[in-house]
MDTraj code that builds the backbone (N, CA, C; nanometers):
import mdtraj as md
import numpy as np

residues = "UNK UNK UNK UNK UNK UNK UNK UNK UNK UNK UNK UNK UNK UNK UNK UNK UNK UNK UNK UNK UNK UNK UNK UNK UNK UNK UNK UNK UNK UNK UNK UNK UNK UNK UNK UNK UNK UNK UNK UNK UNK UNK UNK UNK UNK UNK UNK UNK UNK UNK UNK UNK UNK UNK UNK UNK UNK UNK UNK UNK UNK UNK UNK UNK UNK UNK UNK UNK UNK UNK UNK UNK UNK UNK UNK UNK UNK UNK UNK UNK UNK UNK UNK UNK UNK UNK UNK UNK UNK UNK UNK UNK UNK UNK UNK UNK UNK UNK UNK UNK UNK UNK UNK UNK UNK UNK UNK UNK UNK UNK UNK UNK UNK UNK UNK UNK UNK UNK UNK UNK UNK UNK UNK UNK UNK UNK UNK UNK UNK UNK UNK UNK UNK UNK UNK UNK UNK UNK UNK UNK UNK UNK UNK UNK UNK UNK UNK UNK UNK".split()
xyz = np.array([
    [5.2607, -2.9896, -11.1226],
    [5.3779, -2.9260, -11.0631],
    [5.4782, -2.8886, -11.1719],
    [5.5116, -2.9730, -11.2969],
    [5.5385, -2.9366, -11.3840],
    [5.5454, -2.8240, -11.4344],
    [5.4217, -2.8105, -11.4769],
    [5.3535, -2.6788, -11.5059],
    [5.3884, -2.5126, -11.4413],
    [5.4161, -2.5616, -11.3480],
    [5.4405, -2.4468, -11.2358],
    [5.5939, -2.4019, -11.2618],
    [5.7012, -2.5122, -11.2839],
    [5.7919, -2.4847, -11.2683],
    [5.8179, -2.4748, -11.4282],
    [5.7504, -2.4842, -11.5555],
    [5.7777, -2.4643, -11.6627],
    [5.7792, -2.3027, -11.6579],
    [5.6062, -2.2612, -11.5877],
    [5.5869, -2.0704, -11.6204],
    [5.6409, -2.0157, -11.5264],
    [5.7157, -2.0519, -11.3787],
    [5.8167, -2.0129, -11.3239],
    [5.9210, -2.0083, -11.3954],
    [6.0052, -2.0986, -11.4842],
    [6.1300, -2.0776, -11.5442],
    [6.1253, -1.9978, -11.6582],
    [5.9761, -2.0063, -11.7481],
    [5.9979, -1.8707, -11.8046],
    [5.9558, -1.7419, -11.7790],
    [5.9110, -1.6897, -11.6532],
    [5.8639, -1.5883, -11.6625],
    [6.0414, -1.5485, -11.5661],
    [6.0847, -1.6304, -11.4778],
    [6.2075, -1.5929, -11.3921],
    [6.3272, -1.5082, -11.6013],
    [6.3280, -1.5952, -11.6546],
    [6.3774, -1.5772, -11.8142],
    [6.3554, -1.4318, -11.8363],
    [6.2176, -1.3972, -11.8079],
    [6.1388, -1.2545, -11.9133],
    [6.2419, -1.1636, -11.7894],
    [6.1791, -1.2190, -11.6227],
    [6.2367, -1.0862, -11.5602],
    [6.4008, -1.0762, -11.5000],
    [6.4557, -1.1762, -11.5964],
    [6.5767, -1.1642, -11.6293],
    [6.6287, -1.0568, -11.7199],
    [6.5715, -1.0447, -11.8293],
    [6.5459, -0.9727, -11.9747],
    [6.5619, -0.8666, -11.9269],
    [6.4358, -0.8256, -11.8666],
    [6.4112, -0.7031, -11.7990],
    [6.4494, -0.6368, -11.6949],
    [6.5532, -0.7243, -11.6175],
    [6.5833, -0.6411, -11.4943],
    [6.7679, -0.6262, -11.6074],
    [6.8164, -0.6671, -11.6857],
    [6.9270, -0.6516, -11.7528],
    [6.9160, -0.5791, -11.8553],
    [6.8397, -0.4904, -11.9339],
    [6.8169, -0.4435, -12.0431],
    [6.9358, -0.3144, -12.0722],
    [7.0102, -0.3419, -12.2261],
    [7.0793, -0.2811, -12.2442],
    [7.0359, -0.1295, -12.2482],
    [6.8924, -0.0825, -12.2515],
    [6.8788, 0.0364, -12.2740],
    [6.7421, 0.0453, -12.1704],
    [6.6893, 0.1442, -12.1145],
    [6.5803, 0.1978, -12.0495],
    [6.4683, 0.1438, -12.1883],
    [6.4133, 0.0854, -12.1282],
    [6.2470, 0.0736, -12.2281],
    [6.1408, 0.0378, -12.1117],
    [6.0132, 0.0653, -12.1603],
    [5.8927, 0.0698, -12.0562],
    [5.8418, -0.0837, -12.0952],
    [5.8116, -0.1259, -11.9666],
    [5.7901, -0.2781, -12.0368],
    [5.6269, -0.2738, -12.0297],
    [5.6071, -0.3657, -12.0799],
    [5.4658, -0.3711, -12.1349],
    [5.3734, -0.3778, -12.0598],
    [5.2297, -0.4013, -12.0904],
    [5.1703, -0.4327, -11.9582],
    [5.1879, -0.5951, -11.9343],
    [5.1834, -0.6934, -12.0510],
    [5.1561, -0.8033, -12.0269],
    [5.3303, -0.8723, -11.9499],
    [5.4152, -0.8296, -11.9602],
    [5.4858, -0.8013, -11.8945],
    [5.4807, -0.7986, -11.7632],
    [5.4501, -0.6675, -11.7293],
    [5.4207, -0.5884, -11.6286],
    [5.2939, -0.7116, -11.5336],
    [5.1859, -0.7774, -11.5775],
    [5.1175, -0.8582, -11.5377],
    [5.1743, -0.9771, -11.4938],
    [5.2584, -1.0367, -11.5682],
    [5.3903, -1.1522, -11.5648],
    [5.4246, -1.1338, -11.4426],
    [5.4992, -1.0339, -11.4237],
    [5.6030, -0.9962, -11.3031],
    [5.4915, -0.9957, -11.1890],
    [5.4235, -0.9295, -11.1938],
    [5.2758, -0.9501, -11.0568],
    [5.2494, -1.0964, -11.0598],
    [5.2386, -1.1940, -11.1237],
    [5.2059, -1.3334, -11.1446],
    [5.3396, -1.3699, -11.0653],
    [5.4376, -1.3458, -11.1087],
    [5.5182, -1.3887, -11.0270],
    [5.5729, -1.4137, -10.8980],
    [5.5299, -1.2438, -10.8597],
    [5.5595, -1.2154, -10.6994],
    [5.3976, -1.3243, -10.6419],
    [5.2994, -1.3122, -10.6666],
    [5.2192, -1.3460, -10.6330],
    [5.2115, -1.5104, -10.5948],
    [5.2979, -1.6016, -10.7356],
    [5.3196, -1.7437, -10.7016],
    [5.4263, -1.7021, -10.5909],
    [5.5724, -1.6530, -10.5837],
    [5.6162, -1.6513, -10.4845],
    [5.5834, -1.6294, -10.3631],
    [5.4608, -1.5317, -10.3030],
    [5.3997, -1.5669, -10.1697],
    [5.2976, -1.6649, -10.1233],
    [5.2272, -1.7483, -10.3087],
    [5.1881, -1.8185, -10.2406],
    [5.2409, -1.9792, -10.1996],
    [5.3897, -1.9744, -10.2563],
    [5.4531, -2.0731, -10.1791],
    [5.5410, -2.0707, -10.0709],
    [5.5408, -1.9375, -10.0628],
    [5.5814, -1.8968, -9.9149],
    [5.4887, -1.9558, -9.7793],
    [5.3639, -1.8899, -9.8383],
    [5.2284, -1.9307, -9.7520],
    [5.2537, -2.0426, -9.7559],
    [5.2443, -2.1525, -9.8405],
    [5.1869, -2.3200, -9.8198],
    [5.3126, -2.3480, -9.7636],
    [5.4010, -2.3083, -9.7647],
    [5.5070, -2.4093, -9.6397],
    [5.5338, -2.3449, -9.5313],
    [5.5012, -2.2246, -9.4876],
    [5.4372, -2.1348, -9.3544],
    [5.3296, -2.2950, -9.3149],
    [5.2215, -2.2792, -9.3943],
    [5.1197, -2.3491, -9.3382],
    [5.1594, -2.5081, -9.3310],
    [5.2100, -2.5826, -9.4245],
    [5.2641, -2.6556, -9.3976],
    [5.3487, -2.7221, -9.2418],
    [5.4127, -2.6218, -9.2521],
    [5.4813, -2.6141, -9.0885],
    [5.4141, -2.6006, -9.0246],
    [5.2770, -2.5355, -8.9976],
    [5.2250, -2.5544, -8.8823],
    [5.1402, -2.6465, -8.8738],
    [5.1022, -2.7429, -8.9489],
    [5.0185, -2.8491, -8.9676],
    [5.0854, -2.9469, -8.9278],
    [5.2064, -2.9260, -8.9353],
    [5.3444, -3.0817, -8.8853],
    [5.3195, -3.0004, -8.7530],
    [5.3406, -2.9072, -8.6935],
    [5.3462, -2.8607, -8.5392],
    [5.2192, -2.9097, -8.4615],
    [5.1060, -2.9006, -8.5545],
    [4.9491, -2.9201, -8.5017],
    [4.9642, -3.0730, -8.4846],
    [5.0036, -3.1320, -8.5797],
    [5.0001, -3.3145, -8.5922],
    [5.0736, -3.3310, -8.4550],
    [5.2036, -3.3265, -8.4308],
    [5.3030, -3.3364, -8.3819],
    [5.2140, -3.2547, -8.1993],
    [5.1543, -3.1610, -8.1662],
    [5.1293, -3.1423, -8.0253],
    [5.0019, -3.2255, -8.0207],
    [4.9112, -3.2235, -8.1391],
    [4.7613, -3.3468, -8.0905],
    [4.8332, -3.4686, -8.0739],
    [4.9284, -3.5761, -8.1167],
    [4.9906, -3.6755, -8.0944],
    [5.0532, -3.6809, -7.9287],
    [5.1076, -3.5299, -7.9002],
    [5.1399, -3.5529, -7.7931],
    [5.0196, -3.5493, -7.6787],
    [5.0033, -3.4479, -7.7175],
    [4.8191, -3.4102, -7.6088],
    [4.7735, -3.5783, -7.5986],
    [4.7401, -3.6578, -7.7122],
    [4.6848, -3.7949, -7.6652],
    [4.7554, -3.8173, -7.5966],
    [4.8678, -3.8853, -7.6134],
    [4.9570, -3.9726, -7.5411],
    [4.9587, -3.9145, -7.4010],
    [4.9468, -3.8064, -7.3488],
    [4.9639, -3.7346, -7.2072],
    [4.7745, -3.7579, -7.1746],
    [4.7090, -3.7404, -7.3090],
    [4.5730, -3.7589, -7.2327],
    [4.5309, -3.9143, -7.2115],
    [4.6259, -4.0030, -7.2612],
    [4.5833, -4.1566, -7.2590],
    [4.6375, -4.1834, -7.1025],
    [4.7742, -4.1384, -7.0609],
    [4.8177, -4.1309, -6.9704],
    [4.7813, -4.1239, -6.8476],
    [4.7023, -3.9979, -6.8555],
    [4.6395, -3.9346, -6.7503],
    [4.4764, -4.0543, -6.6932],
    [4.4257, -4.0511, -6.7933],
    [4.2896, -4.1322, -6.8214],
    [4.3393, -4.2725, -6.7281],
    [4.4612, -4.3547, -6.7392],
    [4.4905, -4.4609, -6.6937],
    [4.5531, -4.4497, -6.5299],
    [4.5971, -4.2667, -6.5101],
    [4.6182, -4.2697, -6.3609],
    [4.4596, -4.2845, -6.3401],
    [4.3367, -4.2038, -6.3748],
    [4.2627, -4.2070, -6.3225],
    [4.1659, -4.3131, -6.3278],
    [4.1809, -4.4104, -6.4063],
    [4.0945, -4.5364, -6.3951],
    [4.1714, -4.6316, -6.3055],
    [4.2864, -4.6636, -6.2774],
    [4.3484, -4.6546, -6.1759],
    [4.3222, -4.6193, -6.0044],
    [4.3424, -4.4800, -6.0320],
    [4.2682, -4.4072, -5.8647],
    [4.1069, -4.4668, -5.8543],
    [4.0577, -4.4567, -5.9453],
    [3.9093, -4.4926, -5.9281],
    [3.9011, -4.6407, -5.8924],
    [3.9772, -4.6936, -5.9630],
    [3.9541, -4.8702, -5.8830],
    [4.0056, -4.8911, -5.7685],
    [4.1147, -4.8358, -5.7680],
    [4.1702, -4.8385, -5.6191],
    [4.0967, -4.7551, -5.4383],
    [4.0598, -4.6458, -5.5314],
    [3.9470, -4.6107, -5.4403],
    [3.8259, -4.6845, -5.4170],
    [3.7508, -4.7187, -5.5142],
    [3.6092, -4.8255, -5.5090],
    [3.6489, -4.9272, -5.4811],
    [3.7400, -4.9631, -5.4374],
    [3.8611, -5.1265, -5.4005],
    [3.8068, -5.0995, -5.2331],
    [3.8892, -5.0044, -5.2073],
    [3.9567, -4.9368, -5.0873],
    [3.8260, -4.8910, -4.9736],
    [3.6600, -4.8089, -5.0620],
    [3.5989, -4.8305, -4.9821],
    [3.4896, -4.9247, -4.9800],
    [3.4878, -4.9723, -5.0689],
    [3.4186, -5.1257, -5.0360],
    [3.4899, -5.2470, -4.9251],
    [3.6153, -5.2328, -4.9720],
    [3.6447, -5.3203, -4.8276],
    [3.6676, -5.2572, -4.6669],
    [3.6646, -5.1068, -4.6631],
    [3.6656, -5.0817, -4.5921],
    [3.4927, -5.1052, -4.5218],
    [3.3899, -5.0636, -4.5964],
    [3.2641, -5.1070, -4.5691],
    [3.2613, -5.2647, -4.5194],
    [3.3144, -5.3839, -4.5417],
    [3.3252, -5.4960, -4.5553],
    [3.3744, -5.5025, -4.3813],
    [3.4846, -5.4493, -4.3718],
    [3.5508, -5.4867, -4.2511],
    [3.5147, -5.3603, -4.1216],
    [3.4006, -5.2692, -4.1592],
    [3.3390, -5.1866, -4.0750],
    [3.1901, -5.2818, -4.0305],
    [3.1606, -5.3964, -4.1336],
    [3.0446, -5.4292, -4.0487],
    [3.1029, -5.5808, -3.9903],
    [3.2275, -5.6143, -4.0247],
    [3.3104, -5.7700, -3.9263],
    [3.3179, -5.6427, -3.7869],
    [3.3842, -5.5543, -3.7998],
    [3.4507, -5.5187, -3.6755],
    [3.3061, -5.4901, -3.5935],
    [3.1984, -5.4474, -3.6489],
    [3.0898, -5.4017, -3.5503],
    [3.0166, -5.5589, -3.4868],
    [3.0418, -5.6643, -3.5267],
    [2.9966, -5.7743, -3.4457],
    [3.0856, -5.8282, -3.3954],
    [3.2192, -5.8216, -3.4030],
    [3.3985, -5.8323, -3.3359],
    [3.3774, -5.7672, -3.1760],
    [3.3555, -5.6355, -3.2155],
    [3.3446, -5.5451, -3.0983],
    [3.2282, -5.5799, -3.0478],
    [3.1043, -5.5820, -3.0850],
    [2.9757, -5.6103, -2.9983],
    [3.0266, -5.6860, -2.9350],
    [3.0888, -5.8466, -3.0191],
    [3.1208, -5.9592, -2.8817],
    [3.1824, -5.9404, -2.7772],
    [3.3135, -5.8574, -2.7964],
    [3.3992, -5.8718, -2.7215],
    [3.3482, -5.7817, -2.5582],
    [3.2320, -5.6605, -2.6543],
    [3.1355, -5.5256, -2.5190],
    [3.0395, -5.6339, -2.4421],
    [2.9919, -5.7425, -2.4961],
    [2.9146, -5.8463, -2.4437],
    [2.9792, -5.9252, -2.3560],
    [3.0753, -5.9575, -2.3839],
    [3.1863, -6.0566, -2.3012],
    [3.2244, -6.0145, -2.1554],
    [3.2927, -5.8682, -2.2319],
    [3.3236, -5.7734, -2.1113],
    [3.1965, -5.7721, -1.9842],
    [3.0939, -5.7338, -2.0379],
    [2.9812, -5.7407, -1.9178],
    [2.9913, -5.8301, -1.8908],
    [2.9618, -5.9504, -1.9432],
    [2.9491, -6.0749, -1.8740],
    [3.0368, -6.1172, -1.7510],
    [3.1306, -6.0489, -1.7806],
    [3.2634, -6.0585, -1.6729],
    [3.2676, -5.9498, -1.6112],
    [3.1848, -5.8624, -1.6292],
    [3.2254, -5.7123, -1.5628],
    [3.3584, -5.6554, -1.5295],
    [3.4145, -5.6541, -1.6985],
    [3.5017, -5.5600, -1.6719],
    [3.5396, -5.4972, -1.8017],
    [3.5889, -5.3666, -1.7646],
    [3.5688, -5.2911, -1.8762],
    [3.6361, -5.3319, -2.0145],
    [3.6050, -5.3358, -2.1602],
    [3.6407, -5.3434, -2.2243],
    [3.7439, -5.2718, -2.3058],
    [3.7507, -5.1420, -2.2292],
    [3.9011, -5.0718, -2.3000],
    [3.9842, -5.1075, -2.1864],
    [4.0053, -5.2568, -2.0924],
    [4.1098, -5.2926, -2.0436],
    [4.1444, -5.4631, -2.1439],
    [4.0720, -5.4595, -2.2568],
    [4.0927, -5.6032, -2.2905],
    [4.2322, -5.5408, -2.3930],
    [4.3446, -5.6161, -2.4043],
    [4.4265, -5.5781, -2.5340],
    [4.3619, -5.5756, -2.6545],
    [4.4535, -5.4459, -2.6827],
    [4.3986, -5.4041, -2.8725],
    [4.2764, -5.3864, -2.8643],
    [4.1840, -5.3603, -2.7851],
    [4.0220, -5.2833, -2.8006],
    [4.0208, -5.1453, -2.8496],
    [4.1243, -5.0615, -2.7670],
    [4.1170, -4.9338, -2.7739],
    [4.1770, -4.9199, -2.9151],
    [4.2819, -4.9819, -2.9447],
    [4.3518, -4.9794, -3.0455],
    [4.2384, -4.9994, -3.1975],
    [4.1835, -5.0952, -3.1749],
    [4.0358, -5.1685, -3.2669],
    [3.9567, -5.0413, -3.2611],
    [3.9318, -4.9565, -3.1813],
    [3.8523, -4.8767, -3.2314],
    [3.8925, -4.7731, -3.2582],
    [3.9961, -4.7234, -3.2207],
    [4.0704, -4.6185, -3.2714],
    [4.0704, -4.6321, -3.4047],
    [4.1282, -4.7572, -3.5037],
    [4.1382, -4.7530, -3.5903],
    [4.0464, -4.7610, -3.7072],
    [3.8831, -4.8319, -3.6511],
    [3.7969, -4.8314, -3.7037],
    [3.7184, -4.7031, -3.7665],
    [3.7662, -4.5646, -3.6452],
    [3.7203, -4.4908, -3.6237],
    [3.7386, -4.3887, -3.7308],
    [3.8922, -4.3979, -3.7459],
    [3.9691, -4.3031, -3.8666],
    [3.9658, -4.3852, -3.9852],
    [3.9210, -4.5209, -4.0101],
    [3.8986, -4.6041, -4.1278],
    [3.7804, -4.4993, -4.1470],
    [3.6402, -4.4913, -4.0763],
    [3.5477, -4.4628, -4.0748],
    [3.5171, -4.2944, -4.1604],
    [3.6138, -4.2317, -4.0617],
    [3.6446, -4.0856, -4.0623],
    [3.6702, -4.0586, -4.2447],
    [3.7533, -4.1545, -4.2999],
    [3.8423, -4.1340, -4.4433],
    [3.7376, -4.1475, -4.5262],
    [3.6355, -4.2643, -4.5144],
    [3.5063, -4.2841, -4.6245],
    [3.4563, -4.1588, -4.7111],
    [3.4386, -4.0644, -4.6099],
    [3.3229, -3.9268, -4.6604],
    [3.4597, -3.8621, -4.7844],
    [3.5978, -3.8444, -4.7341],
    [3.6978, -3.7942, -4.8516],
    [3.7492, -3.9107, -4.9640],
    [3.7533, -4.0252, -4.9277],
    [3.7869, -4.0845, -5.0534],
    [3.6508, -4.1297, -5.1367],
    [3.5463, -4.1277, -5.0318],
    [3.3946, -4.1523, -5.1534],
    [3.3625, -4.0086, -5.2294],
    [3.4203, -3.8728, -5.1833],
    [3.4330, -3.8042, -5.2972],
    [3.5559, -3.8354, -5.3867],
    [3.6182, -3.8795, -5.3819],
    [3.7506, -3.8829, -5.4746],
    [3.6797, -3.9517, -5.5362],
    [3.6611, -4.0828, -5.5135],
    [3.5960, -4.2038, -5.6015],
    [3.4674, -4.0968, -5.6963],
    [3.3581, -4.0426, -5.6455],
    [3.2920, -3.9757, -5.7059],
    [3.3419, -3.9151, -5.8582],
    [3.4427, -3.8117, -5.7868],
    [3.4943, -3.7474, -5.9045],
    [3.5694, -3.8275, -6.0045],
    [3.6448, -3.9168, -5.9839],
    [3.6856, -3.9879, -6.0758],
    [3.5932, -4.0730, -6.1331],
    [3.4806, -4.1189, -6.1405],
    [3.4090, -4.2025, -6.2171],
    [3.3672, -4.0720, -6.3070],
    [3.3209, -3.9211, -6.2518],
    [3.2870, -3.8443, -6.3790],
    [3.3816, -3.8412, -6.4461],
    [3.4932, -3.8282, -6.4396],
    [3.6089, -3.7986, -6.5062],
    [3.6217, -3.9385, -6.6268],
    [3.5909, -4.0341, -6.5833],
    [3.6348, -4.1419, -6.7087],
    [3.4907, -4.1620, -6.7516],
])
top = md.Topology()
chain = top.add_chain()
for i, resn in enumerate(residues, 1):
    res = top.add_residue(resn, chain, resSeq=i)
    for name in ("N", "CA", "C"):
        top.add_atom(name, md.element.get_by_symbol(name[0]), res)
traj = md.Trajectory(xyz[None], top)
């Protein structure tokens, strides 16, 4: 770096010389080559801190991109457990309620009388029903989120 700023300070010197000259003279070629050397280091440190800057911009949005993609990854391992939570126990308490209800449709005969007059029957299956109904949309959710992680 030295170096750079030694034949920068003298060539800035020569086209000092030359842009002040007490009289019109044709400057030389090696000169003339100097001054092209010059403009030439000047764009190419123009360039490296152009590029520079965008390498701090590149660092600086992949840092963020993780952090929003670590983010995201933890809603969805998240949804996915909570879904595979959600229909496994719903499976769990769809095959209690189907021997719950058998007893209670067994009982009913036994006594002959109808079983959507016993309390909370109708209610029991109503709700079994739309437990039932939700499986087919949250076992795709669950689906898609296991591809996803």
């Amino acid at each position: 770096m030295k170096q750079v700023e030694k034949i920068w300070a003298e060539l800035s010197a020569k086209a000092q010389e030359v842009e002040t000259p007490q009289e019109s003279t044709e400057l030389s070629e090696e000169v003339k080559v100097e001054l092209s050397a010059v403009g030439d280091l000047k764009e190419l440190i123009s360039d490296a801190r152009r590029i520079i800057s965008l390498q701090e911009d590149g660092v600086q949005w992949g840092q963020k991109a993780e952090s929003q993609y670590n983010e995201v990854m933890k809603v969805v391992t998240d949804a996915e457990g909570i879904t595979r939570g959600a229909l496994r126990q719903a499976g769990n308490l769809k095959t209690e309620s189907d021997k719950v209800l058998n007893k209670i449709e067994v009982a009913a005969k036994e006594l002959g009388i109808n079983p959507n007059d016993i309390e909370g029957y109708s209610s029991a299956i109503k709700l079994i029903n739309e437990m039932f109904e939700n499986q087919n949309a949250l076992s795709g959710w669950n689906d898609m989120l296991k591809k996803m992680i």
